[in-house]
C-alpha positions as CSV (number, residue, x, y, z in Angstrom):
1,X,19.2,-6.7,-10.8
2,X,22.5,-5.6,-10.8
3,X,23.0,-2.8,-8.8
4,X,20.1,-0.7,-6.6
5,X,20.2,2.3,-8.6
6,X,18.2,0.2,-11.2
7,X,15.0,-0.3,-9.2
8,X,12.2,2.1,-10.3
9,X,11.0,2.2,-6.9
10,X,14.4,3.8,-5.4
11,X,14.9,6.0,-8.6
12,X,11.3,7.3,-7.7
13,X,11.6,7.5,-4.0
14,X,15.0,9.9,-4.8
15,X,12.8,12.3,-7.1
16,X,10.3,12.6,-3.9
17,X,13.5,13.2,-1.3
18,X,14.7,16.0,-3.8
19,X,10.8,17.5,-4.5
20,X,10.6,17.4,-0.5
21,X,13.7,19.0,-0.5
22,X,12.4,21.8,-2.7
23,X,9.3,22.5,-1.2
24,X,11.2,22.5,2.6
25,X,12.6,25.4,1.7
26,X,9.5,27.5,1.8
27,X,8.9,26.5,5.4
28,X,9.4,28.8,8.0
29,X,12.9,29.2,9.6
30,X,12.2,28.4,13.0
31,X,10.4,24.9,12.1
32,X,14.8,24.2,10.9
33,X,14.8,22.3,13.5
34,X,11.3,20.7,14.0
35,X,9.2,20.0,11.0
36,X,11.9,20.4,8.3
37,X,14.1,18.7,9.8
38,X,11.7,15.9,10.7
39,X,10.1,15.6,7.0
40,X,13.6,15.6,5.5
41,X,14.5,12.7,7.5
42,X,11.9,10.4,6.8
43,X,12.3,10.7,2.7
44,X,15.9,10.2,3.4
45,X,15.1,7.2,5.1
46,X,12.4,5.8,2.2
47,X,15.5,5.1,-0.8
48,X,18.2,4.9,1.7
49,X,16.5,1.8,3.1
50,X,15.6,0.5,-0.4
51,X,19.6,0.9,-0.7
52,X,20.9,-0.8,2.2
53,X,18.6,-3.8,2.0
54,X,19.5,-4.3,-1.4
55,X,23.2,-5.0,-0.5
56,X,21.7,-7.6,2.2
57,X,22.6,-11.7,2.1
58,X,18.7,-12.4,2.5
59,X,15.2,-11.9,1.5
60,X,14.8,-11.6,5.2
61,X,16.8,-8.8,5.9
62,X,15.7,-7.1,2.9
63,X,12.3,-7.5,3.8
64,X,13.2,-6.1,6.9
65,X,15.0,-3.2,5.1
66,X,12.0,-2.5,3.0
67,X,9.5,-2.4,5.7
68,X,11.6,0.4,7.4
69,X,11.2,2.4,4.2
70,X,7.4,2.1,3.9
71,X,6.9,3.0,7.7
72,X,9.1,6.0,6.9
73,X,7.1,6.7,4.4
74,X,4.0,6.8,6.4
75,X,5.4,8.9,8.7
76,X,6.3,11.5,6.0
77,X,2.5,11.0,4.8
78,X,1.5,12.1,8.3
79,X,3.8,15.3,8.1
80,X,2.8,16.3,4.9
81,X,-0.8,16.2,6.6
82,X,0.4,18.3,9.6
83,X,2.2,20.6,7.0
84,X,-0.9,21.4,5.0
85,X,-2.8,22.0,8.0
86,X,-0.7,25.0,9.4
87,X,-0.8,26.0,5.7
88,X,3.5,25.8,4.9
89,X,1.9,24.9,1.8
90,X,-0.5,25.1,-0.9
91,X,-3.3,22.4,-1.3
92,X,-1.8,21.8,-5.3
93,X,1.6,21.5,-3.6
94,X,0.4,19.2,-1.0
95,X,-1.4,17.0,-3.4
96,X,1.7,17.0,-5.5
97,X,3.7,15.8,-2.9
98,X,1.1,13.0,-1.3
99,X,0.2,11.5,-5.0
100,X,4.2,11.0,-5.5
101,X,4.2,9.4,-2.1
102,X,1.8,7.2,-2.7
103,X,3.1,6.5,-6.0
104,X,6.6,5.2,-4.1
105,X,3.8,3.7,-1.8
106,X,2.3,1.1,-4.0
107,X,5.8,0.1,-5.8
108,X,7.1,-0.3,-2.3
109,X,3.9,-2.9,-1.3
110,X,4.1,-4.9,-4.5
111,X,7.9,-5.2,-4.3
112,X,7.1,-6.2,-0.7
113,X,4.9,-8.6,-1.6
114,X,7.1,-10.1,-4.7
115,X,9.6,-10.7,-2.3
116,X,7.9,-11.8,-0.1
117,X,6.6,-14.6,-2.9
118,X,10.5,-15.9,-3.4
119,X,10.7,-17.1,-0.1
């Protein structure tokens, strides 16, 4: 692999920071600061980690890298829960966003893994 732009898994993790992006919008102004701001943060941190381990010397490292992004990930999972349960968004959009995440979620665990396997 050439470059990390190639790898599904951050191609897919960059569609879910711009859907979260899209549905953060709708959230109320005053959560700018707190929820927004928090949600936003983590699926930054999901293909921005997939990016920066990539350019790392070792499987180490990028394992390292990679198991940054999955906790970030998690975390988002958990905000998306506490999202839906003060109702900033719909159940559909909510499932929307939770299937993509665990979508990015399983690609993240078998790449994981396959790494994992080359050392």
């Amino acid at each position: 692999m050439s470059h990390f732009k190639n790898l599904l898994i951050w191609q897919k993790s960059m569609t879910l920071v711009t859907s979260i992006y899209q549905i953060t919008r709708t959230f109320p102004k005053d959560e700018s600061l707190g929820l927004t701001s928090q949600i936003r943060k983590c699926a930054i941190s999901i293909p921005s980690n997939i990016a920066e381990g990539f350019g790392r010397d070792s499987n180490k490292d990028y394992l390292r890298f990679l198991n940054i992004s999955i906790s970030s990930l998690f975390e988002l999972q958990t905000q998306l829960e506490i999202a839906k349960n003060i109702s900033y968004f719909t159940t559909e959009q909510f499932n929307k966003q939770y299937e993509d995440s665990r979508e990015v979620e399983r690609m993240l665990i078998a790449f994981i893994n396959k790494i994992k396997e080359r050392q």
